[in-house]
Z-matrix of the N, CA and C atoms (Angstrom, degrees):
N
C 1 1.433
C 2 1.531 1 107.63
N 3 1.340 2 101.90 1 135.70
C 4 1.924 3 103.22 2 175.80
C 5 1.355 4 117.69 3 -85.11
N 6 1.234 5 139.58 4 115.56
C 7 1.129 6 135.10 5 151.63
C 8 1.498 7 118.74 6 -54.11
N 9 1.463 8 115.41 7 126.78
C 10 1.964 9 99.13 8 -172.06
C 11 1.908 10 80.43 9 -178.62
N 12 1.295 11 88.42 10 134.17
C 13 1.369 12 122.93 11 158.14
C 14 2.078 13 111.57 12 -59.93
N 15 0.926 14 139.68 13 -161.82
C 16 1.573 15 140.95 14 -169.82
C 17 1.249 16 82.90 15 -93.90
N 18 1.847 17 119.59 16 -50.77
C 19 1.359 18 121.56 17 -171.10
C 20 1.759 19 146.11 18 -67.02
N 21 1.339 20 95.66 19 -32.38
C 22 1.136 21 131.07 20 -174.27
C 23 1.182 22 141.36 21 -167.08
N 24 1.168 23 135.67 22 125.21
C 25 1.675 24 150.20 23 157.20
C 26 1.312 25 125.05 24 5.87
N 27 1.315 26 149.75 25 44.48
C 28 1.307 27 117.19 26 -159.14
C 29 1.719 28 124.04 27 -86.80
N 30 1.483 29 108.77 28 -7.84
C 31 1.488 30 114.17 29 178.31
C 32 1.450 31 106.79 30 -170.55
N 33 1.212 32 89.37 31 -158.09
C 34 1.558 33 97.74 32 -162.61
C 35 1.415 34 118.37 33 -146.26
N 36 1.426 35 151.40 34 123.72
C 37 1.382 36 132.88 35 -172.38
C 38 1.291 37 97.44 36 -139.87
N 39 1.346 38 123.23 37 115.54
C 40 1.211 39 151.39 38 -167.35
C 41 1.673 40 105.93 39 -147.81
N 42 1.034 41 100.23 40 131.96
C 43 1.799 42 116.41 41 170.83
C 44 1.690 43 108.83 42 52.73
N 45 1.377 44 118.66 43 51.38
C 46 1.523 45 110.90 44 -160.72
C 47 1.794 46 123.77 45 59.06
N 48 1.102 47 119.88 46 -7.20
C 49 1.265 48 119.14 47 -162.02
C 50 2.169 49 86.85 48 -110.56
N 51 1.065 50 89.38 49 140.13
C 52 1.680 51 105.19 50 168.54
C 53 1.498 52 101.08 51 -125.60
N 54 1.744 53 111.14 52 133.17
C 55 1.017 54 132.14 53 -154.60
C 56 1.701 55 96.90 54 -136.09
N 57 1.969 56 112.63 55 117.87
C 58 1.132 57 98.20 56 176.71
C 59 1.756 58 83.30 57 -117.56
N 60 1.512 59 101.76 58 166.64
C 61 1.685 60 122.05 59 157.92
C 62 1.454 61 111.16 60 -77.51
N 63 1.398 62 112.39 61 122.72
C 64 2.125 63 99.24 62 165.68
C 65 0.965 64 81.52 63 -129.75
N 66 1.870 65 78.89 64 151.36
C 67 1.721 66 106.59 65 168.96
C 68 1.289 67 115.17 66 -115.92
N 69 1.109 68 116.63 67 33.03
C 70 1.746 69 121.29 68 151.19
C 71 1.362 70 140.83 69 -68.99
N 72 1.265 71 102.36 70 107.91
C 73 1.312 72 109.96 71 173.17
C 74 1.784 73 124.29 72 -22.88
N 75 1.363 74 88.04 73 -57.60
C 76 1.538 75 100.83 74 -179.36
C 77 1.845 76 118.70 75 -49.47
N 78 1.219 77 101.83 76 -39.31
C 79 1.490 78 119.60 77 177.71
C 80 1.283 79 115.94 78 -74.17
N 81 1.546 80 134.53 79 -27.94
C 82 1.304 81 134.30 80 141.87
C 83 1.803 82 93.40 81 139.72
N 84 1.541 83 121.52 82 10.82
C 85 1.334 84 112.56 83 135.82
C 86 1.316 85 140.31 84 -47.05
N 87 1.742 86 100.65 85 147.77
C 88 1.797 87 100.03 86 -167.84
C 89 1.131 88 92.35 87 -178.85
N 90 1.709 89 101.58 88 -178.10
C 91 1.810 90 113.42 89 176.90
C 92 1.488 91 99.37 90 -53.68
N 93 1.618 92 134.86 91 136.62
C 94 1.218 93 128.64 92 144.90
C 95 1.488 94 100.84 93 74.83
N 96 1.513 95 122.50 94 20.08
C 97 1.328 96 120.95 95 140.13
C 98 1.691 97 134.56 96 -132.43
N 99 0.820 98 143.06 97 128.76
C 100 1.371 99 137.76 98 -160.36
C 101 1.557 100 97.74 99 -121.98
N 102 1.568 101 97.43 100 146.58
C 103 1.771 102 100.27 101 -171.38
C 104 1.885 103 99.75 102 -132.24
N 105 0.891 104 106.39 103 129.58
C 106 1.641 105 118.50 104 -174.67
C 107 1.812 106 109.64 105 -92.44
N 108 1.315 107 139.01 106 84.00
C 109 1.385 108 112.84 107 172.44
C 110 1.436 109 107.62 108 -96.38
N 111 1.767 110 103.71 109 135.88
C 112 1.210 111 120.44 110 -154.33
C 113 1.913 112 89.32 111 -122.98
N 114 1.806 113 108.61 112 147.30
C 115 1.336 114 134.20 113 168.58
C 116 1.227 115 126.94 114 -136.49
N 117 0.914 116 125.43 115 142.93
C 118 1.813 117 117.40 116 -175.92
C 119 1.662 118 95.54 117 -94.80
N 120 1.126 119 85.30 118 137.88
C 121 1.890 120 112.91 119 -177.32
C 122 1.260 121 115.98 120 -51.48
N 123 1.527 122 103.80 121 -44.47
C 124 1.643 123 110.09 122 -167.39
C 125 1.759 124 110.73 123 -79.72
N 126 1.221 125 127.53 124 -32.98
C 127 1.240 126 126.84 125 -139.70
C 128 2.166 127 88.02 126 -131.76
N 129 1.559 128 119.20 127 -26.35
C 130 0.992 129 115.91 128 -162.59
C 131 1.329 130 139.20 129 49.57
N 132 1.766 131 114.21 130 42.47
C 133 1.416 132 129.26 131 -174.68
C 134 1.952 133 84.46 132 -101.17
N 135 1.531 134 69.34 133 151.56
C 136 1.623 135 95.42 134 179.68
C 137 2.085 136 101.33 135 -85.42
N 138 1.264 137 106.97 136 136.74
C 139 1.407 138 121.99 137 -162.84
C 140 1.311 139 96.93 138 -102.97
N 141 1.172 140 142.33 139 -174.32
C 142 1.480 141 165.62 140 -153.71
C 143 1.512 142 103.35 141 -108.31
N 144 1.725 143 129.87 142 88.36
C 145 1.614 144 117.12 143 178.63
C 146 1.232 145 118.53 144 -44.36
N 147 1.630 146 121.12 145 152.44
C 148 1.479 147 114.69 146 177.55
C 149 1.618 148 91.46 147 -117.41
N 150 1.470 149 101.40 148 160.59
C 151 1.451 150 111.75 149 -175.64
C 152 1.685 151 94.75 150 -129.64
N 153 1.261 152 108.81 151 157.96
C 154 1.734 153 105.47 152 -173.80
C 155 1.818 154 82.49 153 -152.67
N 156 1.238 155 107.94 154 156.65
C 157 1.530 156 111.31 155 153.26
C 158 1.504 157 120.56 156 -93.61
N 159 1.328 158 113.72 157 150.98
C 160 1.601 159 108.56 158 -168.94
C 161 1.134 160 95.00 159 -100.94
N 162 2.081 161 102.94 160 135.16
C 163 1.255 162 82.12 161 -174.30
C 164 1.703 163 112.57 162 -120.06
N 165 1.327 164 99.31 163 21.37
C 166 1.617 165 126.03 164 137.61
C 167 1.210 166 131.33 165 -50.10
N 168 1.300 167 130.37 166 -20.66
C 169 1.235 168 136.08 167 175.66
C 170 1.905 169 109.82 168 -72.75
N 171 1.168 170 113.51 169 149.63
C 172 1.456 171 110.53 170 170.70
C 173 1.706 172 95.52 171 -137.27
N 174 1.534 173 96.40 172 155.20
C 175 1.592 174 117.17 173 -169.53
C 176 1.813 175 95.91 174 -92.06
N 177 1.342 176 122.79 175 134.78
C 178 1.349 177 111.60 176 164.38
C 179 1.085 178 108.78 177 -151.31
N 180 1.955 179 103.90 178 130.52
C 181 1.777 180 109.08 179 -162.87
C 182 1.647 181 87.25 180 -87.70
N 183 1.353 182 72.18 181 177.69
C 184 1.978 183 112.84 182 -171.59
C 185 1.937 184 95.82 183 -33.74
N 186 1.228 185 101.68 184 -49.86
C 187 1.462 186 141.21 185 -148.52
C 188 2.222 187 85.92 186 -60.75
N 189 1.414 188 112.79 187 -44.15
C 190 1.272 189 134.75 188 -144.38
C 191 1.221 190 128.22 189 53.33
N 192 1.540 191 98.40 190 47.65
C 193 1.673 192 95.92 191 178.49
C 194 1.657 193 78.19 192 -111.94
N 195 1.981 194 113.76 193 165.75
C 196 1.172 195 101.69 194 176.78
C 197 1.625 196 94.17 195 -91.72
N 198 1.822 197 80.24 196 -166.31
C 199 2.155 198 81.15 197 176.67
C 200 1.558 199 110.56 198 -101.74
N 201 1.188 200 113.42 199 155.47
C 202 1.157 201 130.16 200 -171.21
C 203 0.966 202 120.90 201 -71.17
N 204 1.824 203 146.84 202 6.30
C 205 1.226 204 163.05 203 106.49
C 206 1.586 205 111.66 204 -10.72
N 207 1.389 206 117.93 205 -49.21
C 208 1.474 207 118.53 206 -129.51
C 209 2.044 208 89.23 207 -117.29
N 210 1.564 209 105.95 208 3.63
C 211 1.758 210 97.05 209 158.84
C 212 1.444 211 108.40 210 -89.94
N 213 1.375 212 96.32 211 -167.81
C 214 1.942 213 98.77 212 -161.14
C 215 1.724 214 85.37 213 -88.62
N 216 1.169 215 107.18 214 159.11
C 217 1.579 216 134.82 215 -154.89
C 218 1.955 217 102.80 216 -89.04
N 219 1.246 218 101.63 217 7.42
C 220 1.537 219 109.90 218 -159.21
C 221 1.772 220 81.42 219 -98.41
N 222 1.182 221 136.51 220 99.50
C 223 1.837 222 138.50 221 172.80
C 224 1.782 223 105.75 222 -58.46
N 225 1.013 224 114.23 223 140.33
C 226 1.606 225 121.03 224 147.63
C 227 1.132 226 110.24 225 -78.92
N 228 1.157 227 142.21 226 117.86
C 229 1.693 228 126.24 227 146.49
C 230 1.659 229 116.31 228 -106.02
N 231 1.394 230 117.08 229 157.56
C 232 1.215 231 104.88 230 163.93
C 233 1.836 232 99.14 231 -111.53
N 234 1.204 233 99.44 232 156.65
C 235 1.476 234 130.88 233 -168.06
C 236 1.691 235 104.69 234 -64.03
């Protein structure tokens, strides 16, 4: 089940466990990282944060081209 305002998302409660997104720095959010702090519903102990890389994020130099890492891994070549 989603927890969410009309506007937005704020967590998640699935399997007893409620799952919010932070975007704190302090917590180890950033460009191209996303941090999950997770609690179990019933008892309200704090769970183990998960960290994931986003892989929504795109890299873009000074230049505004992005970097060449961050297209899909499938090459064009010509022959």
């Amino acid at each position: 089940m989603d927890i969410r305002c009309e506007h937005k998302k704020h967590g998640e409660l699935a399997d007893g466990i409620l799952s919010v997104k932070c975007s704190s720095r302090f917590c180890g959010a950033g460009p191209g990282v996303v941090v999950l702090h997770r609690w179990d519903a019933l008892t309200g102990a704090a769970l183990p944060d998960k960290r994931f890389r986003d892989p929504g994020t795109v890299k873009v130099t000074k230049e505004g081209s992005t970097h060449a890492t961050e297209h899909d891994s499938v090459a064009v070549r010509s022959s």
